[in-house]
MIFI-752178 format. One record per residue (C-alpha): residue number from 1; x, y, z. Coordinates in nm, 4 decimals. Layout:
     i          x          y          z
   NUM          X          Y          Z
...
This chain:
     i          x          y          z
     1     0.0000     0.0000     0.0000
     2     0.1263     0.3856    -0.0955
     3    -0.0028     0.7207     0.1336
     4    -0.0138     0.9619    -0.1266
     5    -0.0008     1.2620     0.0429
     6     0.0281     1.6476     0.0188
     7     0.0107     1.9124     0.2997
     8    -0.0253     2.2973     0.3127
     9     0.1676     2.4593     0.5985
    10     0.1923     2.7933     0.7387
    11     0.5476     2.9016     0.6129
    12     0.7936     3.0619     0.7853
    13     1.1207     2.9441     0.9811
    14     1.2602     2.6203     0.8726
    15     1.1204     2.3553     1.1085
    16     0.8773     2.6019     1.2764
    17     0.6333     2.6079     1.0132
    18     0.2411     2.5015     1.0875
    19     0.0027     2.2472     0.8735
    20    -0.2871     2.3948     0.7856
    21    -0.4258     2.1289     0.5528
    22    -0.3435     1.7780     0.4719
    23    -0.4424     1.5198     0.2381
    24    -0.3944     1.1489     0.1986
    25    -0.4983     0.8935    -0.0645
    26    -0.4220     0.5251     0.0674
    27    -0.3794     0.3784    -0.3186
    28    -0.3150    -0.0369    -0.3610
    29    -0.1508     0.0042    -0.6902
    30    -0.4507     0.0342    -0.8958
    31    -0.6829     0.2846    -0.7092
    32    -0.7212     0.4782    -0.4144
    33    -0.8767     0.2891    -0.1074
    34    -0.9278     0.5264     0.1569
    35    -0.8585     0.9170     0.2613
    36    -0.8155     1.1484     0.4695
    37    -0.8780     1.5341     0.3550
    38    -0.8546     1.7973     0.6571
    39    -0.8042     2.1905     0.7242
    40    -0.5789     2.1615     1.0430
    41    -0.5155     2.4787     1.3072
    42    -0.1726     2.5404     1.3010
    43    -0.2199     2.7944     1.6424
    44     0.0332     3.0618     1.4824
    45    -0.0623     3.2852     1.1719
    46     0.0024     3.1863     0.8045
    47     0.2229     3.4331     0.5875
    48     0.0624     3.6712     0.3915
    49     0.2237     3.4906     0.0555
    50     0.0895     3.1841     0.1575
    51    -0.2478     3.3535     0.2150
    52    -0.2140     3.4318    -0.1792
    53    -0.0772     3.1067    -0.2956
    54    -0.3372     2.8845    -0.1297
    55    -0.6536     3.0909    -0.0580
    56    -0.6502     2.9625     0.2975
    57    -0.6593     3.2298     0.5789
    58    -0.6564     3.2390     0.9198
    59    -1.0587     3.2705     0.9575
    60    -1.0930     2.9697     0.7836
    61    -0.9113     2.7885     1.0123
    62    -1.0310     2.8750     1.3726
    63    -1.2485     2.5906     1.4011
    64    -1.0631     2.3472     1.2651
    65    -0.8546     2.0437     1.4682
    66    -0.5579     2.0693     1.5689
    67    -0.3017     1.8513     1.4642
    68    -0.2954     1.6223     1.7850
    69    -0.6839     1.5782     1.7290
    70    -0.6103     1.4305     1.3964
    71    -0.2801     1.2720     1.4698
    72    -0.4486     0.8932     1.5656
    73    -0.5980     0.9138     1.2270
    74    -0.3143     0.9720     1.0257
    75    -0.1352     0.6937     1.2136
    76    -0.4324     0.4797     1.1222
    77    -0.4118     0.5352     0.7068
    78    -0.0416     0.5430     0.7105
    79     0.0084     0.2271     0.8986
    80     0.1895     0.0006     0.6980
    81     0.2291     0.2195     0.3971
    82     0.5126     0.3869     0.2083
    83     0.4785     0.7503     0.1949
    84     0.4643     0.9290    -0.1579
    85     0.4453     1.2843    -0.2015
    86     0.5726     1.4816    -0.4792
    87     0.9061     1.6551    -0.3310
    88     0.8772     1.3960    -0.0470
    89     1.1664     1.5459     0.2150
    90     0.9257     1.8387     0.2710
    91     0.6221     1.6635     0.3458
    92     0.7411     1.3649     0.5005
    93     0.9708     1.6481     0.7667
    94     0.6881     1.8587     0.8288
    95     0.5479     1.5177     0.9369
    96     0.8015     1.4141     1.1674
    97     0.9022     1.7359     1.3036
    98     0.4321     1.7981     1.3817
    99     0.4530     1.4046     1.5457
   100     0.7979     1.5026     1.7494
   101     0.6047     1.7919     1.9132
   102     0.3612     1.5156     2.0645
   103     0.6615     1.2864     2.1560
   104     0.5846     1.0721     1.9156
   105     0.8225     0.8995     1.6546
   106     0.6502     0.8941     1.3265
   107     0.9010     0.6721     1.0499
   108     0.7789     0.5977     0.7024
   109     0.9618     0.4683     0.3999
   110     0.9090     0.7600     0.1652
   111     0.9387     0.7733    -0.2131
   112     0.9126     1.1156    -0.4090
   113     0.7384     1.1746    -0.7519
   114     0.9903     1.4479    -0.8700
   115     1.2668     1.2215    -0.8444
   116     1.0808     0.9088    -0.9914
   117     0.9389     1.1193    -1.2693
   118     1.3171     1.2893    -1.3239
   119     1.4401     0.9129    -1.4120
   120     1.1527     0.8158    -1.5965
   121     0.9901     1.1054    -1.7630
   122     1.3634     1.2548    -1.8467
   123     1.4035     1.5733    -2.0590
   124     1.0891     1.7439    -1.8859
   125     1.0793     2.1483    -1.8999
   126     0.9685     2.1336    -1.5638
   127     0.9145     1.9557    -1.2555
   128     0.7251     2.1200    -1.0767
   129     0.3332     1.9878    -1.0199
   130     0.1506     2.1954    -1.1919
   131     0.3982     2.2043    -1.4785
   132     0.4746     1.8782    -1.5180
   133     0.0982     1.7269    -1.5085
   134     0.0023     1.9944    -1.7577
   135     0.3134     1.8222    -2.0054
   136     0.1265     1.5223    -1.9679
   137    -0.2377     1.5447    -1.9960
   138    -0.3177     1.4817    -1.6406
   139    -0.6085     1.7056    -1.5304
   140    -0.5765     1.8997    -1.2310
   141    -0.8720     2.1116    -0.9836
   142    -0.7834     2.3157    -0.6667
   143    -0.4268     2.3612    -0.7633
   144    -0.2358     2.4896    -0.3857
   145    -0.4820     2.2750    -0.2220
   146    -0.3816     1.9820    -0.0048
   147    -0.6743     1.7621    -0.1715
   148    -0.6144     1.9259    -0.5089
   149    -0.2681     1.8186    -0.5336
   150    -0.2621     1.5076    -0.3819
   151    -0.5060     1.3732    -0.6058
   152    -0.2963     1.5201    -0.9192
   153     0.0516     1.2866    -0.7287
   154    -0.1770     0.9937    -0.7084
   155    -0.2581     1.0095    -1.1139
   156     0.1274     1.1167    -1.1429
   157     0.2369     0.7704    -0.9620
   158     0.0065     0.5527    -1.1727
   159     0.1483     0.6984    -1.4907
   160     0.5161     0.6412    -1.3290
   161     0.4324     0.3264    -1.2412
   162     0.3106     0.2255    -1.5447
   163     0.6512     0.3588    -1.7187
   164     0.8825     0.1630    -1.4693
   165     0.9373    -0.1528    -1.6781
   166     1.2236    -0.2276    -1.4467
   167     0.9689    -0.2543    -1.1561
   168     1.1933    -0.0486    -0.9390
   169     0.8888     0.1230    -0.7093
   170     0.7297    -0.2655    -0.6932
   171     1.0389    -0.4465    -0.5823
   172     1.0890    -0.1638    -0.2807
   173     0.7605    -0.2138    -0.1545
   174     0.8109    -0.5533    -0.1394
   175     1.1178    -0.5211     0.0338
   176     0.8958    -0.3440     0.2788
   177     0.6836    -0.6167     0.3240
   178     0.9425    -0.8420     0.3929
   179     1.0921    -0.6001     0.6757
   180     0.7466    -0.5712     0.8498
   181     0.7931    -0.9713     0.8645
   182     0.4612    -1.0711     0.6497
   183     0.4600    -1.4018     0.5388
   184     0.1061    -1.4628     0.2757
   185    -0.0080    -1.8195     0.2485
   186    -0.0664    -1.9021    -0.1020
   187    -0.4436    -1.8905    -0.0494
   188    -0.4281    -1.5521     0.0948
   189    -0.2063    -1.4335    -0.2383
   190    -0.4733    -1.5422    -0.4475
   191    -0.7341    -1.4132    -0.2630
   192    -0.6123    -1.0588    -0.3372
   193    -0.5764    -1.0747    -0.6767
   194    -0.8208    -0.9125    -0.9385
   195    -1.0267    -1.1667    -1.1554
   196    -0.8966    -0.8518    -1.4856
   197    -0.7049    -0.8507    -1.7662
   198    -0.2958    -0.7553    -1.7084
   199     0.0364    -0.8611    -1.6137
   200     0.1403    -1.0507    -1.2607
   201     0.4695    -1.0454    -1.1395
   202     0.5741    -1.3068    -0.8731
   203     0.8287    -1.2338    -0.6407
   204     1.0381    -1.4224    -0.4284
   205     1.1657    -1.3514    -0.0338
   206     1.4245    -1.1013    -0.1419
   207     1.1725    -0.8885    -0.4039
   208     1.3307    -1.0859    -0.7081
   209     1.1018    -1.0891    -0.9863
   210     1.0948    -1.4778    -1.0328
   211     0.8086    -1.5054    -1.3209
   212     0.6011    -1.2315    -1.4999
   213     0.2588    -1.3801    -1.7038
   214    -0.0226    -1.2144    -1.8485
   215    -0.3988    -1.3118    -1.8646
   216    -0.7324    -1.2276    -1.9090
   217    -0.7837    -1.3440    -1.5452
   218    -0.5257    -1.2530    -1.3913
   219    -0.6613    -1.4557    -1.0287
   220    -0.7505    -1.7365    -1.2067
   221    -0.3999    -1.8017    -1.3990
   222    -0.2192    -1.7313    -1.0653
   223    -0.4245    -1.9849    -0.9334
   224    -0.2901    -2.2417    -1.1890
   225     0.0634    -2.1518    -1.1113
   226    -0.0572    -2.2205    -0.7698
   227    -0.2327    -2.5484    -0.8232
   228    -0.0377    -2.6587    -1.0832
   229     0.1823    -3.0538    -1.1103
   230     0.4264    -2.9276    -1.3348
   231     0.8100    -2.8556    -1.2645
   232     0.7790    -2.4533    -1.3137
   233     0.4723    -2.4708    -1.1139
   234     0.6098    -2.6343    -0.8391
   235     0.9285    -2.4335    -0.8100
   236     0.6984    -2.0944    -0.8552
   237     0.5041    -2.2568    -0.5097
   238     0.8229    -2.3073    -0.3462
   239     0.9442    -1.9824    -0.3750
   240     0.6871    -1.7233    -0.4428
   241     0.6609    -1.4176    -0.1337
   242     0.4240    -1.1966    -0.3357
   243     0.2434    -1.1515    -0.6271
   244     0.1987    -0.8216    -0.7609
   245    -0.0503    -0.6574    -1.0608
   246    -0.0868    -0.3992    -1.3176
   247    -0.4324    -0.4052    -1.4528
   248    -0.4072    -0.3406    -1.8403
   249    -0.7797    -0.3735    -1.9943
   250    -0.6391    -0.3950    -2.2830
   251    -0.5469    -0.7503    -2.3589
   252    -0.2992    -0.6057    -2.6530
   253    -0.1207    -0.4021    -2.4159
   254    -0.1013    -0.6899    -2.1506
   255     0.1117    -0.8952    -2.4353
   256     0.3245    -0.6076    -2.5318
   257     0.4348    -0.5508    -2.1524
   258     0.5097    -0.8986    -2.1308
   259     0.6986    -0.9251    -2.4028
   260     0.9149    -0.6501    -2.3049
   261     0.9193    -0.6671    -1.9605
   262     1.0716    -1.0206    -1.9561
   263     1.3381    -0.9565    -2.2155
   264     1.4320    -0.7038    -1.9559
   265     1.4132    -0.8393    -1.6301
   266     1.4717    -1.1910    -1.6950
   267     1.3176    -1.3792    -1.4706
   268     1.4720    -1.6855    -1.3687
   269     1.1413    -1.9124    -1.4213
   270     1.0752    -1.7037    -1.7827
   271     1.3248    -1.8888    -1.9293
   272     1.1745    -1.9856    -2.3077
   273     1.0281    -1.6518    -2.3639
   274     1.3475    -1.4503    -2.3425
   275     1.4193    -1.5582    -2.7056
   276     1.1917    -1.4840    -2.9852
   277     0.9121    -1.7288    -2.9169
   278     0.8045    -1.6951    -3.3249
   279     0.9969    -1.9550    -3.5097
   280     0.8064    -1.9871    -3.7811
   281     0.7126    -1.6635    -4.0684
   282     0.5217    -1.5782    -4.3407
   283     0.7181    -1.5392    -4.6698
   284     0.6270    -1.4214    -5.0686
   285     0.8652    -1.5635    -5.3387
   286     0.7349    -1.5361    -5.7075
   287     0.7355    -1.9593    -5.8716
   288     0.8505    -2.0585    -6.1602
   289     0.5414    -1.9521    -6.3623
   290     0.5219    -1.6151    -6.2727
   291     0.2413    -1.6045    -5.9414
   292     0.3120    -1.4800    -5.6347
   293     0.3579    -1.8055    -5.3443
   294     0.2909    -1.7807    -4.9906
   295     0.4718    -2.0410    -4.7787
   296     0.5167    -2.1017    -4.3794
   297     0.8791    -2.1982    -4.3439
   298     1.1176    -2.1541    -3.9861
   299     1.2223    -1.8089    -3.9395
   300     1.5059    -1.6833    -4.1132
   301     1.6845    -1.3292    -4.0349
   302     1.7998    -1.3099    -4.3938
   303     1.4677    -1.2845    -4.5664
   304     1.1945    -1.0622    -4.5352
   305     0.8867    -1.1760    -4.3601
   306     0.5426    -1.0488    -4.3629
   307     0.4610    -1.1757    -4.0455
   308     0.5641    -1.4822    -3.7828
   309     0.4070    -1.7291    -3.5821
   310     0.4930    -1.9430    -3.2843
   311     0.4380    -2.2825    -3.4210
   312     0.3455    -2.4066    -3.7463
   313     0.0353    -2.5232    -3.7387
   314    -0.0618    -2.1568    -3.6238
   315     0.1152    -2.0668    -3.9647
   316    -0.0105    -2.2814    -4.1676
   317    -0.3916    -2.2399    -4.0297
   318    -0.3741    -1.8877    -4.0699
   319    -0.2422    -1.9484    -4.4671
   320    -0.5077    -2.1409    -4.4852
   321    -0.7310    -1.8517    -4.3722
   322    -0.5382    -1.5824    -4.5834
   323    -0.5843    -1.7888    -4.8950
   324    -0.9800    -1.8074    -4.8344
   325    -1.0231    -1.4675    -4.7316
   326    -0.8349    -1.3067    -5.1236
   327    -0.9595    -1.5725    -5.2983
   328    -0.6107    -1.7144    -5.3099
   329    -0.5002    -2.0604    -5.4453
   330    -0.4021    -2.3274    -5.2340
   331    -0.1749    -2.5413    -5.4458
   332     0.0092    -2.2176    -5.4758
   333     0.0637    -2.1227    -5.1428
   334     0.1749    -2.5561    -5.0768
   335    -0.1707    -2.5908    -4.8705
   336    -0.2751    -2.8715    -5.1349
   337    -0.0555    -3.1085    -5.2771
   338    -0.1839    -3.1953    -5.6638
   339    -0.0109    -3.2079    -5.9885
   340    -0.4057    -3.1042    -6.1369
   341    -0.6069    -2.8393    -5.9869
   342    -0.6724    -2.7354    -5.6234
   343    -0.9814    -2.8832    -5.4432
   344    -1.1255    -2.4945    -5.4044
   345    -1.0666    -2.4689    -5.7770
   346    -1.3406    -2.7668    -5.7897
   347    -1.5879    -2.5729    -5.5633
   348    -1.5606    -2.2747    -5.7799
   349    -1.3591    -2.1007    -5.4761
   350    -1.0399    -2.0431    -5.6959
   351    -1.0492    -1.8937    -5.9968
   352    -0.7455    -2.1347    -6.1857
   353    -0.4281    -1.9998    -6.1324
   354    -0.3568    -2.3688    -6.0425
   355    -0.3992    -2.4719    -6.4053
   356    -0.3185    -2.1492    -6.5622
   357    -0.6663    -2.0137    -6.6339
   358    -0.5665    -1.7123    -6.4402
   359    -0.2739    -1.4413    -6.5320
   360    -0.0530    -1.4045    -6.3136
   361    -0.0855    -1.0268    -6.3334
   362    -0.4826    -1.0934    -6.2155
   363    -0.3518    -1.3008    -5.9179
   364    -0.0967    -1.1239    -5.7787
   365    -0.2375    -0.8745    -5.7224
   366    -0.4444    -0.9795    -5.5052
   367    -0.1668    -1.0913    -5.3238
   368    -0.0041    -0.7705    -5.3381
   369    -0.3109    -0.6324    -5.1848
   370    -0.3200    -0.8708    -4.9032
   371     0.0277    -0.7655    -4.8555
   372    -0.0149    -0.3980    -4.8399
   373    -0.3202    -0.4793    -4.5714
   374    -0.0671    -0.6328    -4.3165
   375     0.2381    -0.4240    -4.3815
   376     0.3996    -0.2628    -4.1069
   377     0.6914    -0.0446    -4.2871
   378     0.5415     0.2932    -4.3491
   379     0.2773     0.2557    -4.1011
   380     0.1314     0.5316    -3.8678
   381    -0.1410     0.4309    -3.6643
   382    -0.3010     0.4937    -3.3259
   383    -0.4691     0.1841    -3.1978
   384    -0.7719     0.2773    -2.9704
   385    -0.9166    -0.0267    -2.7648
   386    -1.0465    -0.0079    -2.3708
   387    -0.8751     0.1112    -2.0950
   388    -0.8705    -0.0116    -1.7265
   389    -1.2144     0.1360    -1.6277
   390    -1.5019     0.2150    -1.7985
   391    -1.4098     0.6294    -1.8419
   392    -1.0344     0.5172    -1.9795
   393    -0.8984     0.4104    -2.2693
   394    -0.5411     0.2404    -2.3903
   395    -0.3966     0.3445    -2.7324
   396    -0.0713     0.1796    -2.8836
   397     0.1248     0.4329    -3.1453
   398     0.2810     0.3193    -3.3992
   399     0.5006     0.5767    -3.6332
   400     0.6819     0.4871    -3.9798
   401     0.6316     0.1666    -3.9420
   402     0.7742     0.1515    -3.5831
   403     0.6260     0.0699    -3.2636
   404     0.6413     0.3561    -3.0272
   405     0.4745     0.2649    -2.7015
   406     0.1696     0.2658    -2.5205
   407    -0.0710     0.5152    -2.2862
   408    -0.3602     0.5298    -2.0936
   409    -0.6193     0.8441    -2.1094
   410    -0.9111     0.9437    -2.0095
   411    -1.1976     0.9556    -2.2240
   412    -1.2641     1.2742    -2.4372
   413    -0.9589     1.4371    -2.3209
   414    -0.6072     1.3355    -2.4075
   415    -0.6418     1.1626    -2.7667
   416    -0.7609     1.5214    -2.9419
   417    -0.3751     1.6090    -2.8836
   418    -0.1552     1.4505    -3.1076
   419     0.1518     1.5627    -2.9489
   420    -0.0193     1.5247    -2.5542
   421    -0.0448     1.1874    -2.6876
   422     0.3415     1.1456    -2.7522
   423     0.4248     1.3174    -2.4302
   424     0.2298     1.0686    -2.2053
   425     0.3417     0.7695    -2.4256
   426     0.5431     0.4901    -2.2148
   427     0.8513     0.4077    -2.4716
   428     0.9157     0.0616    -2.5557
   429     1.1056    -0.1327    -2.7965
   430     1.0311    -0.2156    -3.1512
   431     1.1635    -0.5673    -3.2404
   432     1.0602    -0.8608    -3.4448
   433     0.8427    -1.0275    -3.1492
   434     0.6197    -0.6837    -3.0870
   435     0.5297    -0.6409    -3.4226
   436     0.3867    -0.9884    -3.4648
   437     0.1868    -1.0003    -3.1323
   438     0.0399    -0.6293    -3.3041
   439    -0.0455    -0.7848    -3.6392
   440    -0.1732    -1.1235    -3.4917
   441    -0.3848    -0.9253    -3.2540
   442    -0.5788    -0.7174    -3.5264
   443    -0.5562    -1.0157    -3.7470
   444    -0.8013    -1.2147    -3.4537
   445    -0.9796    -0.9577    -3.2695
   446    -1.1381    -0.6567    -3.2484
   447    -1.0548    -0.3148    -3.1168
   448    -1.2555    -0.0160    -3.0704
   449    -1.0806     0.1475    -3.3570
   450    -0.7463     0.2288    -3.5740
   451    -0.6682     0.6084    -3.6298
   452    -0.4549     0.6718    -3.9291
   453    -0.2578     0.9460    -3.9365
C-alpha cells in the first residue's frame, strides 16, 4: 500500500512552520482505497504569501482540529504504507518534526514523484506539479490545495508506475513487506488478486522478480501456477513471497508488456520466452510460372517476412485462412498437394491460377493487396481499444512503421492532442516479437478502432 499525500503549511522558519491542511490517498496500486482530507489549526498565523498562494486564511481555520486531534488518524491510514508525495523530504519532515512535538516517533519509507518522474519522464521542462501534469495530460482542480494536489501525485504515480518496466517502485515495496515480517499463504495471495485482464509479477523472499505472465484473469492463472503438477509450477510454489498486478484492460497491451518486460528483467522461471518465441514466418517468393507463393517456413533473419508465428500449425492455419479470405489458391501457397487443380478450384472457390486459367498479373495482385493490408513499414497508426475502467482508454502508437509505445487516457480528453499523446506515451522497444503479437492481434480480434494518421 502507498499514502499519497500532500500538505499545506503555514510558512515561515525552517522547522517552525504550521500544517494547515493535509491530504492522503491510501492507493493499492490500482486505485485509491481510503482518505483522509482535513483543514488543520496550526495555532500561529500563516504568511501573507501563503495567504495568496493557497486561498486559505486564518478565519478559515479557527475551528478546525488541531493537529494532535487528527494525529491517531493519520497513524491509522499510514500504517503500513510507504509515503509518496511529490518533493517527499518536505512533506514527510513537516510530518516528523508535527509528530515530534507530541513525543511521538513517526518513520515511514518515503518515495518522491519528482525524483521518480526525473528518471523516468527525463528531458521534462519542468518539474514542478503543476507544470509537469500539464506536459502530460493529467487534469488537475484546486491547484495549492492539499486535496487538489494530492489527487494530481496519485494520477502522477500511476502513470510512473506504469513507465517503470524495471519494476523499481514494486520491488521496494516488497522489500517493505518483507521487513514488516509478512509471510502470505498461497491462499491468501490469491485471494487478493483481481479476476482482470494484465500482467502478474511473482516475487520471491528477497523482491526478485521470479516469473512475470499475463492473462485475461489474472486470479484465475495465478491460481494455476498455484495449483499446478508441473516442474515450473512447483518451483513458482516453493518460492513465491508476493504476487503483484498492473491491470491493463487492454489484452494487446497486456502482451506487449510482457513481451518486453521479460526480455528485460529476466526472470529466472521465464526462461523460453526470453528468445523470440516466433519460429516460424510468413514469406512471398514469385514460382517458376510467374504467381506470387505464400509459404510457412522456420524463421530466417535473412529474408523478409510479412509476419511470424509461434508454431506451425498456427502458420499454416492462418495461410489457410489468408488464402480463403483473397480468394487465393491453395496449391500455390503448398496448402494442397496436386499435380491437377486445387480442391477450391473444384468448388468454384479459386479462380485457376492452379492450371493457368488465371494471369498471373490478375492473381498477384491480389496478393499484393493482401500484402499492403498487413504491412507494417510505413505505417502510422493509433490503436484505440479499452482502458482499465469504464471512463479510460489504452492506445498503442505506432510511427513509420515503428512501434512507439503505449498510454492510458481518459476519455474525451487526451487523444484530441496529437503531441499530448506522444508526451504521455510509455517508450518501448520495436523488435521482431512486438510487431507480430500487433499484427496477430488485429488479425483475430477486435478493437474499438485504428486512427490513421
Amino acid at each position: 500500500m502507498y499514502c499519497i499525500l500532500d500538505i499545506e503549511t503555514t510558512g515561515g522558519q525552517f522547522n517552525e512552520e504550521g500544517i494547515t491542511e493535509i491530504a492522503i490517498y491510501k492507493f493499492d496500486g490500482h486505485e485509491v482505497v481510503d482518505q483522509f482530507i482535513s483543514l488543520v489549526n496550526p495555532e500561529k498565523p500563516i504568511q501573507p504569501f501563503v495567504v495568496k498562494l493557497t486561498g486559505i486564511n486564518n478565519a478559515m481555520l479557527r475551528s478546525a482540529p488541531k493537529f494532535y486531534e487528527v494525529a491517531k488518524r493519520i497513524i491509522e491510514i499510514t500504517e503500513g504504507c510507504v509515503i509518496v508525495a511529490h518533493n517527499a523530504s518536505f512533506d514527510y519532515r513537516i510530518l516528523k518534526t508535527e509528530f515530534r512535538r507530541l513525543g511521538y516517533d513517526f518513520k515511514k519509507q518515503t518515495l518522491c514523484t519528482v525524483e521518480l518522474a526525473k528518471k523516468l519522464i527525463p528531458e521534462q521542462e519542468s518539474y514542478s506539479l503543476g507544470k509537469l501534469v500539464r506536459a502530460l495530460g493529467i487534469p488537475m482542480a484546486d491547484r495549492h490545495r492539499a486535496s487538489g494536489d494530492a489527487m494530481a501525485t496519485v494520477k502522477l504515480f500511476k502513470m510512473l508506475m506504469v513507465k517503470d518496466v524495471e519494476k523499481e517502485i514494486v520491488k521496494s515495496f516488497i522489500k517493505t513487506e518483507i521487513k514488516s515480517g509478512i509471510s502470505p499463504k498461497l491462499l491468501d495471495i490469491v485471494e487478493n488478486l483481481p479476476s482482470k485482464t494484465g500482467i502478474y509479477y511473482i516475487h520471491n523472499e528477497k523482491g526478485d522478480l521470479i516469473y512475470i505472465g499475463k492473462s485475461k484473469n489474472i486470479k484465475k492463472r495465478v491460481n494455476q501456477h498455484f495449483t499446478g503438477t508441473s516442474s515450473k509450477s512447483k518451483k513458482i510454489q516453493r518460492d513465491v513471497f508476493a504476487v503483484t498486478v498492473e491491470e491493463t484492460g487492454s489484452e494487446l497491451i497486456a502482451l506487449l508488456k510482457e513481451s518486453e518486460e521479460i526480455k528485460i528483467n529476466k526472470p529466472i522461471y521465464n526462461r523460453a520466452q526470453r528468445k523470440s518465441i516466433f519460429q516460424y514466418a510468413l514469406y512471398m517468393h514469385k514460382n517458376e510460372a510467374g504467381y506470387l507463393a505464400l509459404s510457412v517456413e522456420k524463421a530466417d533473419g535473412r529474408k523478409k517476412e510479412i509476419t511470424s508465428f509461434t508454431t506451425l500449425q498456427e502458420g499454416r492455419n492462418a495461410l489457410f485462412k489468408i488464402t480463403e479470405k483473397h480468394n487465393l489458391c491453395q496449391k500455390i501457397n503448398g496448402l494442397y498437394i496436386t499435380k491437377n487443380d486445387c480442391f477450391q478450384h473444384k468448388i468454384k472457390e479459386c479462380n485457376g491460377a492452379c492450371i493457368g486459367e488465371e494471369t498471373p498479373e490478375s492473381y498477384n495482385e491480389r496478393v499484393t493487396e493482401f500484402i499492403e493490408e498487413n504491412a507494417f513499414e510505413n505505417n502510422n497508426m493509433i490503436i484505440i481499444d479499452r482502458g482499465r475502467t469504464f471512463d479510460e482508454r489504452s492506445a498503442v502508437l505506432i510511427e513509420n512503421g515503428v512501434y512507439k509505445g503505449y498510454c492510458f487516457y481518459e476519455l474525451n480528453y487526451q487523444i484530441t492532442n496529437i503531441d499530448i499523446l506522444k508526451n504521455i506515451i510509455i517508450p518501448m522497444q520495436h523488435n521482431r516479437d512486438i510487431k507480430t503479437i500487433i499484427q496477430s492481434y488485429l488479425r483475430k480480434n477486435k478493437v474499438y478502432k485504428v486512427i490513421k494518421f
